[in-house]
TIVO-876428 format. One record per residue: residue number from 1; x, z, y of N, C-alpha, C in turn. Coordinates in nm, 2 decimals. Last residue first. Layout:
N
NUM,X,Z,Y,X,Z,Y,X,Z,Y $
...
//
This chain:
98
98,0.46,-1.00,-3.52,0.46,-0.90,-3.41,0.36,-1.04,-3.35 $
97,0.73,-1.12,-3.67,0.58,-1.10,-3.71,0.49,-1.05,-3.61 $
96,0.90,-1.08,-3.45,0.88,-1.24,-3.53,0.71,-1.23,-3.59 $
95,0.99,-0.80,-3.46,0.94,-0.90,-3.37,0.90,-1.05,-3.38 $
94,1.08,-0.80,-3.76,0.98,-0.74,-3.76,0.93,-0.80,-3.59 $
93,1.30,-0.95,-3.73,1.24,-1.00,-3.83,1.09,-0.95,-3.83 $
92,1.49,-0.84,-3.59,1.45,-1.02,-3.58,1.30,-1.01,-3.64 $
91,1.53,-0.61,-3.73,1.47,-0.58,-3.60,1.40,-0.77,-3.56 $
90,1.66,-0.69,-3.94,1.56,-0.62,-3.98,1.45,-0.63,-3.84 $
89,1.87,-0.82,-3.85,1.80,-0.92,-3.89,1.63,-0.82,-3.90 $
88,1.97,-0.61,-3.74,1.97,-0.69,-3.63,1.91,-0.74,-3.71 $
87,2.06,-0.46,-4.02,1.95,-0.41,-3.88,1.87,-0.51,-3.80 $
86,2.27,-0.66,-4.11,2.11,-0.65,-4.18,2.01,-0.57,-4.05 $
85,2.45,-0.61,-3.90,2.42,-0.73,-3.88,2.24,-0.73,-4.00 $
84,2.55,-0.31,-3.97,2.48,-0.41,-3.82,2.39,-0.51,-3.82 $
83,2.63,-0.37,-4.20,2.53,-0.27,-4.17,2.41,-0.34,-4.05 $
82,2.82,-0.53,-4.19,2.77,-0.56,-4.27,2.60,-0.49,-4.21 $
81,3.02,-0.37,-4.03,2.93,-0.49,-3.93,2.80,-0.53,-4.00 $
80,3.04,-0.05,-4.05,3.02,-0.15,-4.13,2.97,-0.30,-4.06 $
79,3.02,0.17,-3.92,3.20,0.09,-3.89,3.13,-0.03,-3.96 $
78,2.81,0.27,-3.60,2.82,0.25,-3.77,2.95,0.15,-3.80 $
77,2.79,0.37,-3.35,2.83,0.47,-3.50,2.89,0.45,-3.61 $
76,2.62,0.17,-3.25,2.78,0.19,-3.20,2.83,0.30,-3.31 $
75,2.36,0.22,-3.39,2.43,0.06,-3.40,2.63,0.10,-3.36 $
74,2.30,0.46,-3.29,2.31,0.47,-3.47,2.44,0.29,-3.48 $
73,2.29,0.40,-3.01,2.42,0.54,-3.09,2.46,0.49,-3.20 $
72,2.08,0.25,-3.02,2.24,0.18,-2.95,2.35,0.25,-2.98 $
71,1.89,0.41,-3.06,1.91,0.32,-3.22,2.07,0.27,-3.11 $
70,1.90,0.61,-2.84,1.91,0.66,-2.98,1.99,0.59,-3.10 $
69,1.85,0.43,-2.65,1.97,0.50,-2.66,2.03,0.55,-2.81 $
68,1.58,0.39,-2.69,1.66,0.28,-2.71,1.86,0.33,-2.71 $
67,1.44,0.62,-2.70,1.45,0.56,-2.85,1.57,0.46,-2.85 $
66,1.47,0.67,-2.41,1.54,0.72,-2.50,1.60,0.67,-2.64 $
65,1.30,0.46,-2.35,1.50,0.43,-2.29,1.55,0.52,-2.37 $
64,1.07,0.53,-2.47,1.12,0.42,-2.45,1.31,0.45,-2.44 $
63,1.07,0.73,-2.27,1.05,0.76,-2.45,1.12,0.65,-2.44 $
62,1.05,0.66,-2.02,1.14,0.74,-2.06,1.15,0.78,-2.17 $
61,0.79,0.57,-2.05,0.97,0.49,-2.03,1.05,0.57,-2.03 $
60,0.64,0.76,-2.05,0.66,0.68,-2.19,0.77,0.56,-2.18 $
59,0.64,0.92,-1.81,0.66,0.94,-1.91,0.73,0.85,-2.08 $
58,0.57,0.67,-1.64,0.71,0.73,-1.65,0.76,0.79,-1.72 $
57,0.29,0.68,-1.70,0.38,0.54,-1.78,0.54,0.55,-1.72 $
56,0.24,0.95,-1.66,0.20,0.89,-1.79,0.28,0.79,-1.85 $
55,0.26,0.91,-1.38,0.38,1.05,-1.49,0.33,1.00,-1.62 $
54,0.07,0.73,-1.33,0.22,0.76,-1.34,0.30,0.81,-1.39 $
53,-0.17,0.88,-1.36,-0.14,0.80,-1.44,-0.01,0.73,-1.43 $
52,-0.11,1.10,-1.17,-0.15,1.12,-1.35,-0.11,1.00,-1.39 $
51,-0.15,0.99,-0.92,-0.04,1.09,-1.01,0.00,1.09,-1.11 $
50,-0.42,0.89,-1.01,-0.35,0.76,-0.97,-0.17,0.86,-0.96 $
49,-0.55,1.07,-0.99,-0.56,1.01,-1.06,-0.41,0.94,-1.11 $
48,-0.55,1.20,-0.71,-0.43,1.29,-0.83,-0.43,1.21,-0.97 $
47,-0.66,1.03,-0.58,-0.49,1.00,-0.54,-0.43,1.12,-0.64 $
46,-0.92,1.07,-0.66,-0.89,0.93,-0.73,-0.68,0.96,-0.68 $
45,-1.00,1.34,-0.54,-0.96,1.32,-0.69,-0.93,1.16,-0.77 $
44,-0.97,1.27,-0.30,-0.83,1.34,-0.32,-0.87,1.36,-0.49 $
43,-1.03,0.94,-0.19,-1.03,1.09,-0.24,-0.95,1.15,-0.30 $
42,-0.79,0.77,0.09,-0.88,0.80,-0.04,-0.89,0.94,-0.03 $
41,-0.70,0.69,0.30,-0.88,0.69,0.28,-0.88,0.69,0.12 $
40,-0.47,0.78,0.39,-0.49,0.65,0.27,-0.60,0.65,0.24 $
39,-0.53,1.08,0.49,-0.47,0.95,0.53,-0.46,0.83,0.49 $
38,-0.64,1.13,0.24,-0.73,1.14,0.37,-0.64,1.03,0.44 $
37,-0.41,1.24,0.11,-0.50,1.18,0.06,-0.54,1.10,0.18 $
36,-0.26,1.40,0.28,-0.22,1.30,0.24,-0.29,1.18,0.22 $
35,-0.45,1.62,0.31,-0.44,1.55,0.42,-0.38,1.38,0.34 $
34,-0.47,1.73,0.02,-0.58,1.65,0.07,-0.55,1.57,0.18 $
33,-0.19,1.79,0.04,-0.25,1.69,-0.02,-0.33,1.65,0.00 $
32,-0.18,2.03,0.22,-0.12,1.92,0.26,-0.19,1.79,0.13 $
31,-0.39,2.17,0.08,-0.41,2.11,0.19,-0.34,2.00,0.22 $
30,-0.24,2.23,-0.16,-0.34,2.19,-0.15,-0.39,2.13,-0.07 $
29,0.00,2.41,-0.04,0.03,2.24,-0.12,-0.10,2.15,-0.17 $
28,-0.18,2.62,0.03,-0.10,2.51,0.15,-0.02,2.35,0.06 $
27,-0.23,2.71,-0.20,-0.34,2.64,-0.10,-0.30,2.59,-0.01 $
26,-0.12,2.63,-0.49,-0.09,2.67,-0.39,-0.16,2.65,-0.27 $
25,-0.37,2.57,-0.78,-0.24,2.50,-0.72,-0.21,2.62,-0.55 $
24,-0.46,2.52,-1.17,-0.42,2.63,-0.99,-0.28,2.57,-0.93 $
23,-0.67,2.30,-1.24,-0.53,2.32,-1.22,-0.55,2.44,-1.09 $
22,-0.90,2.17,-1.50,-0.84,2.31,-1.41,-0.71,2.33,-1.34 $
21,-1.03,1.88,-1.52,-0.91,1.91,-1.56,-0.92,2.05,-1.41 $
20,-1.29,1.72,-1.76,-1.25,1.82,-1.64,-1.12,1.87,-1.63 $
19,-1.33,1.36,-1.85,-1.31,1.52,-1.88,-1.28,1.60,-1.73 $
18,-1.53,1.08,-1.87,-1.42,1.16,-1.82,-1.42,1.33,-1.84 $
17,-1.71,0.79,-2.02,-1.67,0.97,-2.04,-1.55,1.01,-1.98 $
16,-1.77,0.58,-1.77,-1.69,0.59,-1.92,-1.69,0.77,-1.90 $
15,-1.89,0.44,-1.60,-1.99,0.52,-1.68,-1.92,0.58,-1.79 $
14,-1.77,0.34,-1.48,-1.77,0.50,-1.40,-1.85,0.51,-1.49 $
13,-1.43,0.23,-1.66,-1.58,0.23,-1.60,-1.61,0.36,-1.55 $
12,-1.09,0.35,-1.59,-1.22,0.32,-1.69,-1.33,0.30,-1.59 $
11,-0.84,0.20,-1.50,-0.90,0.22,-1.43,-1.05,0.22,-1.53 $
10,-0.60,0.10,-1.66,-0.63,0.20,-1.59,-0.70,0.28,-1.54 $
9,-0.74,-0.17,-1.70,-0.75,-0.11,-1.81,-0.66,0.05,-1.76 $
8,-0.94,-0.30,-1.47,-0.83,-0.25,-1.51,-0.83,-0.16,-1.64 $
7,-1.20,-0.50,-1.56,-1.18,-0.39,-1.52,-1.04,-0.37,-1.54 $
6,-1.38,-0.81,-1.41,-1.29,-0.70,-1.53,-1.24,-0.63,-1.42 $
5,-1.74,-0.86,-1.43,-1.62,-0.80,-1.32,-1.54,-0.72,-1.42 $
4,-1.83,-1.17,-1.59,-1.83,-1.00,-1.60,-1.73,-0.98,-1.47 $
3,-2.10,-1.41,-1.39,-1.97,-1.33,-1.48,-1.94,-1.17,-1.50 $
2,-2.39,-1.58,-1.49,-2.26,-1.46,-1.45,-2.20,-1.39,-1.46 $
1,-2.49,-1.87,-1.43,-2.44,-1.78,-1.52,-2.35,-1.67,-1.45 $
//
């Protein structure tokens, strides 16, 4: 029997639909990147990949740390413990189901 080869879930199939992306870039910041690339035997469109998909999951921690700043404001704001303490059950309560 034979198995599947999983895939990153980063990393789509080659048969998966990919889009075109246009960037103008500076042709000496151009070069030096292809060299970069080249050096690490990759292509220079899998090492702007692998860019992308960084600023993506740096992106979204940084959403993340924000929201979490946000609700740690609303929690340190509030004089009512009363308040606090229904949150903290609300927040229990909805990771529980999860």
């Amino acid at each position: 029997m034979r198995q599947k080869k999983m895939r990153s879930v980063s990393q789509p199939a080659s048969n998966a639909r990919r889009e075109l992306l246009n960037v103008r870039i500076d042709p000496e910041l151009k070069s030096r990147f292809a060299l970069a690339a080249r050096s690490e035997n990759k292509p220079v469109a899998e090492a702007l990949r692998e860019l992308i998909r960084a600023y993506v999951e740096a992106a979204r921690q940084r959403q993340f740390a924000a929201e979490a700043r946000r609700q740690s404001k609303l929690i340190a704001d509030s004089v009512e413990e009363a308040e606090i303490l229904r949150w903290m059950e609300d927040v229990s309560r909805s990771e529980a189901e999860e």
